[in-house]
N, C-alpha and C positions, 0 to 999 in steps of 0.2 A: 641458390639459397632461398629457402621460402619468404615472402612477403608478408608482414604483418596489417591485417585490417583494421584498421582503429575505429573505435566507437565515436560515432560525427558529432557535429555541434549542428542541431539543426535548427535552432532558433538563436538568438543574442542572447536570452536568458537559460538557456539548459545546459546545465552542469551536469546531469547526469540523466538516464534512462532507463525506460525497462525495454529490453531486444522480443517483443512480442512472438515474430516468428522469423523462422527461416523460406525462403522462399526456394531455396536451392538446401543441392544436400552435398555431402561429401563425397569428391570423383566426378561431381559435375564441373564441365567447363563452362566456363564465362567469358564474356567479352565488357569492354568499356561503355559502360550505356543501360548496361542488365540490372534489372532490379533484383536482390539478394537476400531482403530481408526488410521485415515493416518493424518500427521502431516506435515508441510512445514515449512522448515528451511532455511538456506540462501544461500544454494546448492540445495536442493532437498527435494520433497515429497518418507516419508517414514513410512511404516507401524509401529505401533507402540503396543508391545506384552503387554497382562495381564502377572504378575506378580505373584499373589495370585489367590484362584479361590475361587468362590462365587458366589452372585448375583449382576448386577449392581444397585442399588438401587436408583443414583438419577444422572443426569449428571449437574452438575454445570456450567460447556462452553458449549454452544452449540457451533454445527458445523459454518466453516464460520468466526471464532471471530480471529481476529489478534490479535496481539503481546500480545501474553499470553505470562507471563513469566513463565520461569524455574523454577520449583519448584512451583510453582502455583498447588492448587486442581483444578484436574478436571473435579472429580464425586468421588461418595461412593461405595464403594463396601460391601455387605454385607455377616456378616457369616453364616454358618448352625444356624437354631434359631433364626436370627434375621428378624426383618417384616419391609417391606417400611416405614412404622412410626418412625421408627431410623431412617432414613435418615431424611425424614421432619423435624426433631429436631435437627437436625447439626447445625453448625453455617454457615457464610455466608465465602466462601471460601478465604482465603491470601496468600500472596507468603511468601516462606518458605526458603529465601537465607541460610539461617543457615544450611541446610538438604543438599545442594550441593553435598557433600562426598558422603555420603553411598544410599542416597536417592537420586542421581539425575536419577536415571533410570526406574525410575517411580513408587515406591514402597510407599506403603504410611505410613501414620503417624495415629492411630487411631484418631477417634469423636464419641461423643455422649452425650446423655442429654443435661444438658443445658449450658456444657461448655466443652470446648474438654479435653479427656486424656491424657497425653503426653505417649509415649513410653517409653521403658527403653533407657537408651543413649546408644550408639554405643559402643558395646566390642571393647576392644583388647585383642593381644593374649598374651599368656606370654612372646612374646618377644618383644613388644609393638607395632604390627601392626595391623591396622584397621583392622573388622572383618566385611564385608560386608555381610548385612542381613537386608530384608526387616520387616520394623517395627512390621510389626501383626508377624511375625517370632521368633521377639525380645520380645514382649508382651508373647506368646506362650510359651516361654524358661523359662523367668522369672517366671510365675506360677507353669513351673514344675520343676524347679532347675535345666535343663538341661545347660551346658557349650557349649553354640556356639562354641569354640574352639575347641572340637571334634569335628564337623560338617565340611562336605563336603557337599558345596551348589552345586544344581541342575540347580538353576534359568541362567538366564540371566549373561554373563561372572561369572562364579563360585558363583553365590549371593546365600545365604539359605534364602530359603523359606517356607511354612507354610510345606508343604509335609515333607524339611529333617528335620524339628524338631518333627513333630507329630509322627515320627516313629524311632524318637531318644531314645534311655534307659534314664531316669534320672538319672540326678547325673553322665551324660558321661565325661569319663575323659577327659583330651585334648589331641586330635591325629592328631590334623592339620598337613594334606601335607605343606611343605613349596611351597611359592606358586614359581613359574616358575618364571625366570630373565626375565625383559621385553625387546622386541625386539625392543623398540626406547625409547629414551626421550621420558619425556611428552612435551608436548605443548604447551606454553602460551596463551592464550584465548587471540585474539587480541582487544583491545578496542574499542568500540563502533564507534567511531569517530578518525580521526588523529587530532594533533593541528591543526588551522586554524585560520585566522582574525575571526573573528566574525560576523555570519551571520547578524544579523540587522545591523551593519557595513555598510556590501557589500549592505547588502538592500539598504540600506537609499545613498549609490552613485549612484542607478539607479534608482530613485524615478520615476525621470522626461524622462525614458525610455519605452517602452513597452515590458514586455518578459513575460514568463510562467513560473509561479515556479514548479519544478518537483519532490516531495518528493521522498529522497535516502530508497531503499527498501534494506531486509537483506542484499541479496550481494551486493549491492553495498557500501554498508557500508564495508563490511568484507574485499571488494577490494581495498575501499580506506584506510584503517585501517593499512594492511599486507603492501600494496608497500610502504605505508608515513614509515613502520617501516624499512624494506627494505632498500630503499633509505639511512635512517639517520643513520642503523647501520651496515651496509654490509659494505666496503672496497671495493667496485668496481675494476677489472679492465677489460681493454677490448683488446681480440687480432680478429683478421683478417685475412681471409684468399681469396685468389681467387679460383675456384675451376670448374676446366673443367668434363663436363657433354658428352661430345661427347660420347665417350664409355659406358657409362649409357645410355645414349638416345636408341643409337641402341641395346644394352643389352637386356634392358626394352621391345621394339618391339618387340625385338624376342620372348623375354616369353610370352607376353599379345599374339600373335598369337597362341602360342602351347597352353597356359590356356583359351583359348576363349570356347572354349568346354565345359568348366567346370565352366565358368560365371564367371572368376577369370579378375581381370583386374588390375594391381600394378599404385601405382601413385607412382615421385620422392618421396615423403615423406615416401612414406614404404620404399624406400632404405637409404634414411637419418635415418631411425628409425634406421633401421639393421647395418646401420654404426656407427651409436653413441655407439649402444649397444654393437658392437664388438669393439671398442675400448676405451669402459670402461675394457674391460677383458684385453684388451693390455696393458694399461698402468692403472694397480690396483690400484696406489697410488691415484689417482684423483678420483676416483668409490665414494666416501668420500661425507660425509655429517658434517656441525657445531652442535655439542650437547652442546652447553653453556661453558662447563669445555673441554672437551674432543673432540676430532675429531671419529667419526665412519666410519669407510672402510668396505662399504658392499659387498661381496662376487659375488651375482647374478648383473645384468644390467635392474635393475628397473627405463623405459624410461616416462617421464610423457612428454604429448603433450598437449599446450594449444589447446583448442578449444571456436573458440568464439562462443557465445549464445547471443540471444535480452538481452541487459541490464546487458552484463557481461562474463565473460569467466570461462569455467572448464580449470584442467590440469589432463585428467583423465590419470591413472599408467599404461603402459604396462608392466607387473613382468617379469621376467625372458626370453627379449626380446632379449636374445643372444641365447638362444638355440630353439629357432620358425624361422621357415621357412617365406620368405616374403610373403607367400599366408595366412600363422598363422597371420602373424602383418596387412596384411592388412584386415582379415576378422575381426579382434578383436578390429581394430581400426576405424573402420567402425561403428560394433556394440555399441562403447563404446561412439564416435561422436553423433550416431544416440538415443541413450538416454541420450546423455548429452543437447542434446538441447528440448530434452523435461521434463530434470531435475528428471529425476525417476536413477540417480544412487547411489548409497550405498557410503556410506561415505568410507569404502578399496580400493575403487576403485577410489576416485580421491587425497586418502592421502597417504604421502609415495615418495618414488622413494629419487633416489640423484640426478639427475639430468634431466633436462626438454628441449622441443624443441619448437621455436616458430615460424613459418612459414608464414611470409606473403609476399611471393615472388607472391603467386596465385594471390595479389591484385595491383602489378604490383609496389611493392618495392624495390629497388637495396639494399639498404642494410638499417640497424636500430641496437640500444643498446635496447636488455630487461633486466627489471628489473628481478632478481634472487628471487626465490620464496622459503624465508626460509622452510624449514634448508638444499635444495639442494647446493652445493657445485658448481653448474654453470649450464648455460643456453645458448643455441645454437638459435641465432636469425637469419635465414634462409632467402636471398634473392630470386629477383628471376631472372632465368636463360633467357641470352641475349644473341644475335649475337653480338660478339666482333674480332675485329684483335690484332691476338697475334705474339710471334715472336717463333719461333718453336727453338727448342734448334741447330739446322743446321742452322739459322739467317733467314729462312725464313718466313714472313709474311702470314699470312693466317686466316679467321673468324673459333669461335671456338665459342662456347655454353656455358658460363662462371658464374656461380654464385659466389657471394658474401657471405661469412659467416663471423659472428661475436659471439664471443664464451666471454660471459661475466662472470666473475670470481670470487668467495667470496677469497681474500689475506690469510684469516684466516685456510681457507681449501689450497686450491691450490697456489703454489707459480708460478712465473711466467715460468720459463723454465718447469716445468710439467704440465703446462697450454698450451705450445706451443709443449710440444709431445703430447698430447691427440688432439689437435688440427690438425696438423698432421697425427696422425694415420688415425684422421675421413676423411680429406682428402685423403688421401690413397689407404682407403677400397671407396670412391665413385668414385674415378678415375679407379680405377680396381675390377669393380663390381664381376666378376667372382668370383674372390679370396673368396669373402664374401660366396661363397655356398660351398665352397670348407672344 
């Protein structure tokens, strides 16, 4: 009986999709590993892996179709022995919210004849933990008495698939690895929408006006969603700091001359990168991120930098941006920039980090408050750098090169005087750029 594909969850926050294209066609065979189809979520188009291996036998979405939901069939996949005429005999494909768990990674749910099969329901193990296994996997086991809970899956994050059960003993006992402790909370799946007056409301007070209605596409939904939650349950606060660039300015020359050879060329922002990230190592208490119950104090300096996009902004992670060199942060933050606005990057790569920087001094802003982008623990909103008269600590008067930073704060992570050394340090290491290579 043919296999249902289901439409995957490729982020914590996507509900639904557009199936952009097919990569395979109908009567092709596939194996576990094969890419099938690119898919566009509210971040990014990404490839998206068969599961099981077979034949594809029927596609139910075609390429093109927006907001498929989650768990939605895709197509049929068919086994050894079975003919296209199974597939014709499926039923007409539905969303499958119930399947979320163990199936949302694309794995499917058998059909056939004239009303669909259901699968065996989702093991657990003897200690009462989901036992993640694609349904024909599930289907597979139950015929031959095999206990998924011996099974080490191959699939897609540890999932068993048809391969570890068809070469499983019957009747295997259980010898489940315990699985690894996770390296973050989960995620709350941000809601569709934030509260709001009500659109036919606001409609109907501009009846008698002229405008363009602009329907919200995923991210911006996801955008509006995260800050409305933001805003209503973060603890804000905000410090301040002024911060003289003189000595970074000619710092930076001097290096962009010696690197010009080698097509290297640093912007301030790779040196704010490398200042944030070395004085999260300075001052560890604040490195911190909110986990619901608990606080987590991450070890490494995982720096995330907004970057805006047509119709929305990433904040992709630079990981362990204390021990990279500034020609490391600025080639990776280039790279990471330069596919983030053409939206092809991998979901690790803009999730994560404890902390974020947001720079819109290049747009010729003195200073601004960003909103903190759960579950980081603060956010660095970046002016930008002017000719100012200072008074020099000998009382004299003289123009200096001055930015504005504002360092916004979750209360629940950072209290305010460790708000104001971290704030500091970052000051510190950009006044005395040198230090930072040292």
């Amino acid at each position: 009986m043919p296999t249902e594909i289901l439409m995957p969850a490729l982020s914590p926050t996507m509900e639904e999709g557009t199936l952009a294209k097919w990569l395979v066609n109908e009567g092709d065979t596939v194996s576990a590993g094969d890419l099938i189809a690119e898919i566009e979520t509210d971040k990014a188009t990404m490839e998206f892996e068969a599961v099981d291996e077979g034949t594809l036998g029927r596609i139910l979405i075609p390429a093109g179709t927006e907001g498929v939901k989650v768990n939605t069939p895709i197509a049929l996949l068919l086994a050894e022995g079975e003919q296209p005429a199974d597939a014709d005999r499926a039923p007409p494909p539905t969303s499958r919210p119930e399947a979320q768990g163990a199936d949302a990674a694309g794995a499917a749910a058998p059909a056939g004849g004239s009303k669909p099969a259901a699968a065996p329901p989702a093991p657990t193990s003897p200690t009462g933990d989901r036992i993640f296994a694609s349904p024909l996997a599930r289907r597979i086991a139950a015929d031959r008495g095999i206990d998924l809970a011996g099974l080490k899956g191959t699939g897609p994050r540890g999932r068993i698939v048809k391969a570890d059960v068809e070469s499983a003993e019957p009747g295997a006992a259980p010898k489940r690895a315990a699985s690894p402790a996770p390296t973050s909370p989960p995620v709350a799946a941000a809601s569709p929408l934030p509260a709001g007056p009500d659109a036919e409301a606001v409609a109907r007070l501009y009846a008698d006006r002229a405008y363009d209605e602009i329907p919200l596409d995923g991210m911006r939904k996801t955008i509006a969603a995260r800050l409305a939650q933001a805003k209503q349950t973060i603890p804000h606060f905000y410090l301040r700091r002024d911060i003289r660039l003189d000595a970074l300015m000619a710092f930076r020359a001097q290096l962009n001359a010696q690197l010009a050879h080698r097509g290297v060329k640093l912007s301030v922002n790779d040196f704010i990168i490398k200042a944030c990230a070395l004085a999260l190592q300075q001052v560890p208490a604040a490195n911190a991120v909110w986990a619901g119950d608990r606080i987590l104090q991450l070890k490494p300096s995982d720096v995330a930098v907004a970057v805006a996009i047509e119709g929305g902004l990433f904040t992709p992670v630079l990981r362990d941006a204390e021990t990279k060199t500034l020609s490391q942060l600025s080639a990776e933050m280039k790279d990471l920039a330069a596919r983030a606005r053409d939206r092809k990057l991998a979901p690790h790569e803009y999730q994560g980090g404890s902390f974020a920087i947001s720079n819109l001094g290049m747009f010729g802003i003195d200073s601004f408050d960003a909103v903190i982008n759960p579950p980081h623990g603060a956010i660095l909103a970046v002016g930008a750098g002017v000719k100012r008269p200072v008074v020099t600590e000998d009382g004299r008067v003289e123009a200096a090169t001055v930015m504005t930073v504002t360092l916004s704060v979750d209360h629940r992570v950072i209290d305010g005087a460790l708000g104001a050394e971290l704030l500091q340090a970052i000051r510190d290491n950009l006044e005395n750029p040198m230090a930072m290579l040292a």
